[in-house]
NURO-544732 format. One record per atom (N, C-alpha, C): residue number from 1; atom name; y, x, z. Coordinates in pm, 1 decimal. Atoms other than C-alpha are relative to their C-alpha. Example, Ala and Ser with C-alpha at 12.3 -4.5 7.8 and 13.67 -1.06 7.14 Angstrom:
// NURO-544732
i	at	y	x	z
1	N	-119.0	89.0	0.0
1	CA	-450.0	1230.0	780.0
1	C	120.0	90.0	0.0
2	N	-119.0	-82.0	-6.0
2	CA	-106.0	1367.0	714.0
2	C	109.0	-77.0	73.0
END
This chain:
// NURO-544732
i	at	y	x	z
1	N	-59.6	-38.7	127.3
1	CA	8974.8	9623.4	11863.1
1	C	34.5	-124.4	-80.5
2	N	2.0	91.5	98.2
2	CA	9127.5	9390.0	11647.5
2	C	7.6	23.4	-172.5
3	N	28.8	-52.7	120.6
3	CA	8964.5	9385.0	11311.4
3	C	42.6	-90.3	-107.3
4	N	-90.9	31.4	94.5
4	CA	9201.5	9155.4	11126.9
4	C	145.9	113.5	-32.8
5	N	-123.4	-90.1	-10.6
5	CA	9471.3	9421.9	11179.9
5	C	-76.2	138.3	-64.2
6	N	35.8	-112.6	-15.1
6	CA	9247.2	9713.6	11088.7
6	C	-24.1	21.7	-150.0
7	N	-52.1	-29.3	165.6
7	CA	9230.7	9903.9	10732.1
7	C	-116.3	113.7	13.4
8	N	138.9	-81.6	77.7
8	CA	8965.4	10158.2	10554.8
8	C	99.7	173.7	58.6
9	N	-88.8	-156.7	-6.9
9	CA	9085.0	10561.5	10686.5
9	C	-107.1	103.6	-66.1
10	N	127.7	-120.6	81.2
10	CA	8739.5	10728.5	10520.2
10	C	-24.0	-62.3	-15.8
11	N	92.1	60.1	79.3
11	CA	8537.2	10665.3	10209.9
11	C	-135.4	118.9	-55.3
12	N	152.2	-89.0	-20.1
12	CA	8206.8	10860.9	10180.6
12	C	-152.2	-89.7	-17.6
13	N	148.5	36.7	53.3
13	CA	7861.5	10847.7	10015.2
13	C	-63.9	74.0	-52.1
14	N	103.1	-121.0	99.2
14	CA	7558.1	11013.7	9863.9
14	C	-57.2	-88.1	-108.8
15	N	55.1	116.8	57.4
15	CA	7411.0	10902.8	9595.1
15	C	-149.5	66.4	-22.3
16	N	132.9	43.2	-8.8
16	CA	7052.9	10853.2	9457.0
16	C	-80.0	191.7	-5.6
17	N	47.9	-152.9	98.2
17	CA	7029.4	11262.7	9326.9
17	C	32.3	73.1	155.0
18	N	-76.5	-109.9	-126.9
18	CA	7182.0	11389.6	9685.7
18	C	163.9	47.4	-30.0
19	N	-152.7	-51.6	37.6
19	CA	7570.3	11437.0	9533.5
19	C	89.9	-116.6	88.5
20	N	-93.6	19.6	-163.4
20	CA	7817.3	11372.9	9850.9
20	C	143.3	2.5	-103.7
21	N	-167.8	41.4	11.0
21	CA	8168.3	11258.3	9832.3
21	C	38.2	-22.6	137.5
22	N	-97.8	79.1	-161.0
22	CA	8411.4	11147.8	10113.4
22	C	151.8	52.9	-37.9
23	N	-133.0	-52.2	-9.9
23	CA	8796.6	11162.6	10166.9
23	C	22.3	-115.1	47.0
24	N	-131.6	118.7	-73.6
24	CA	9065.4	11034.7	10383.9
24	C	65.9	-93.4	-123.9
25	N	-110.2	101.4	85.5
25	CA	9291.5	10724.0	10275.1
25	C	107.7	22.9	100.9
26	N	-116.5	8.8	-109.3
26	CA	9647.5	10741.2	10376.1
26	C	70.3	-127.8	4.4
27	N	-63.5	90.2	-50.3
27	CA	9753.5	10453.7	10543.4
27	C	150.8	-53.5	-78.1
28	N	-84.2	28.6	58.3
28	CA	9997.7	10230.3	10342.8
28	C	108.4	-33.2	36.7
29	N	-132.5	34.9	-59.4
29	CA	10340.1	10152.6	10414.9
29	C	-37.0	-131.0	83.7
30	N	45.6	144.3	-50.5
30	CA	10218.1	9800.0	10537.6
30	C	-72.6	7.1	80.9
31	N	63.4	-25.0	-103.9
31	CA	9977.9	9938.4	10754.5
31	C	41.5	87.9	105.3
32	N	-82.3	-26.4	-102.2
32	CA	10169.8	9968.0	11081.9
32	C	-98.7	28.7	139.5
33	N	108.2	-27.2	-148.8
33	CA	9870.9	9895.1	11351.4
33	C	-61.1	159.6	-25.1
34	N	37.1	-164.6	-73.1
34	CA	9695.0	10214.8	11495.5
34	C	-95.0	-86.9	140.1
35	N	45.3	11.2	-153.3
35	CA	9399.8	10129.5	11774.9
35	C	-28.2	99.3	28.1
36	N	63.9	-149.6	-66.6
36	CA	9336.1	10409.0	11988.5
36	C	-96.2	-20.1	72.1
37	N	136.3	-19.6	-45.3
37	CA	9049.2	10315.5	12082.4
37	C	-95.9	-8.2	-144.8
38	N	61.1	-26.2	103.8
38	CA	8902.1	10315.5	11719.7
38	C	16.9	181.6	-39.4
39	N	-54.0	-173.4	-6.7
39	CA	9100.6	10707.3	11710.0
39	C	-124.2	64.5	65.2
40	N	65.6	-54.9	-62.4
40	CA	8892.7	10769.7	11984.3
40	C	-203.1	1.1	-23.6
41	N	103.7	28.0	0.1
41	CA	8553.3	10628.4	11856.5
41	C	-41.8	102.5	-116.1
42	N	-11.6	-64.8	137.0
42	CA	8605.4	10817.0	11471.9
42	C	41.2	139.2	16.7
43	N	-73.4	-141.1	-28.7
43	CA	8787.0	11097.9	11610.3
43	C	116.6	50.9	-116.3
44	N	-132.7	-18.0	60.3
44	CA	9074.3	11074.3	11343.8
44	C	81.0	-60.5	33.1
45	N	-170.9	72.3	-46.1
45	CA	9437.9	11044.0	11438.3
45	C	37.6	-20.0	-161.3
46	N	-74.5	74.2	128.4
46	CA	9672.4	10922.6	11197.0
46	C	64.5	79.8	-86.9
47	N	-117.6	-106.6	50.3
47	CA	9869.7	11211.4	11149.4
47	C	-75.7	120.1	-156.3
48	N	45.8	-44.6	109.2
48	CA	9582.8	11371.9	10897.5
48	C	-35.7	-46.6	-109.5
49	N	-16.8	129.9	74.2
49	CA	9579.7	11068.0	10751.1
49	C	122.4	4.2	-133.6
50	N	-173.0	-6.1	75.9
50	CA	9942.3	11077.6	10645.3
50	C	1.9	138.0	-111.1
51	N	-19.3	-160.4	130.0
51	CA	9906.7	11467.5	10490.4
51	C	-86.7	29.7	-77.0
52	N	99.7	-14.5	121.2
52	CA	9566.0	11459.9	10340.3
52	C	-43.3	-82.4	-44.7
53	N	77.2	140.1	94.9
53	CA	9459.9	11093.3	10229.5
53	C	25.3	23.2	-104.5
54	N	-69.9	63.3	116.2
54	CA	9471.9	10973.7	9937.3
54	C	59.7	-93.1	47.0
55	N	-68.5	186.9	-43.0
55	CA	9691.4	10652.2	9874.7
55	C	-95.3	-75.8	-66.8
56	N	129.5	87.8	53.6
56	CA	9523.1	10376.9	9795.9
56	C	-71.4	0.6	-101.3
57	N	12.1	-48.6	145.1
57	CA	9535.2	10382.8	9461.4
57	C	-113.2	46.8	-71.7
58	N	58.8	-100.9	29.9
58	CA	9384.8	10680.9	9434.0
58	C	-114.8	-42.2	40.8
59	N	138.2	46.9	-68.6
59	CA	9094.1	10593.5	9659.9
59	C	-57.8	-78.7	-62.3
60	N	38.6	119.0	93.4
60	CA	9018.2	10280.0	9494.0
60	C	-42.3	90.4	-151.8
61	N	15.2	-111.9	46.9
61	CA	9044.8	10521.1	9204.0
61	C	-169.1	66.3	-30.6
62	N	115.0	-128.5	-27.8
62	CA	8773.4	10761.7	9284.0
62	C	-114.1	-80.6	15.9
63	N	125.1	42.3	-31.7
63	CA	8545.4	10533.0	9426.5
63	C	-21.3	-91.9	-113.2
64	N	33.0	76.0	116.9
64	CA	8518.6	10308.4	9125.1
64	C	4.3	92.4	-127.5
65	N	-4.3	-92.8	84.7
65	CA	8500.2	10610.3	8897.5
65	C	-177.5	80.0	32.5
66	N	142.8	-75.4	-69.4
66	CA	8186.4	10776.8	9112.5
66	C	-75.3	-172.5	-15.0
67	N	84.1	137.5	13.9
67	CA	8032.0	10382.7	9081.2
67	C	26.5	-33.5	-131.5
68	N	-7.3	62.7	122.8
68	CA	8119.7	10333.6	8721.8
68	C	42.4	-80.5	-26.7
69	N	-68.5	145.2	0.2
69	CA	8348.9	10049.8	8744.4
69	C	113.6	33.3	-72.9
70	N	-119.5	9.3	69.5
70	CA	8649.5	9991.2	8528.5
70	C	66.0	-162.1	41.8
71	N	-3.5	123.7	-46.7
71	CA	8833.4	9724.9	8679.5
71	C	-43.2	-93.5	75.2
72	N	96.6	112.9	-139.0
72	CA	8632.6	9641.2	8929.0
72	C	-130.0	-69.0	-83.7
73	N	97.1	52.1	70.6
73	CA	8357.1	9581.2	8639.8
73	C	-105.9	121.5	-59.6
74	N	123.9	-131.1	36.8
74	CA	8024.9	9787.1	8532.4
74	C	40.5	53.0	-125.4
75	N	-69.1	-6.8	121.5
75	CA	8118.1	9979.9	8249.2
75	C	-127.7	13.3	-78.7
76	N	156.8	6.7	129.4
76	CA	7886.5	9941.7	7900.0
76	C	-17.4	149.8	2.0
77	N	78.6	-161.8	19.5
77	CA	7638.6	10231.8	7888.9
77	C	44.4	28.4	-210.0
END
């Protein structure tokens, strides 16, 4: 596998109380590679990728929203 070429397709976690998250990311215009042998290890193709991710954005998004970050920074209690 080459893991300079390779990109985030699920983000998922629990946190300290037991409250679960996860969701696809959809692959960005810029992200062209595809190993099929990572397909085969994860068991997601690309193609559910494309119709249910989020875009990045979003992802980035969510997960710094469920961690309390604004900017990539802790936000004041």
């Amino acid at each position: 596998m080459d893991m300079q070429q390779s990109y985030p397709i699920e983000i998922a976690w629990v946190d300290s109380l037991g409250s679960a998250d996860s969701f696809l990311i959809r692959p960005s215009p810029a992200w062209t590679y595809w190993e099929p042998k990572a397909e085969t290890i994860h068991g997601i193709s690309r193609e559910p990728l494309i119709r249910a991710g989020l875009s990045v954005e979003q992802a980035a998004e969510r997960l710094s929203d469920a961690l309390g970050l604004e900017n990539g920074v802790q936000r004041r209690a």
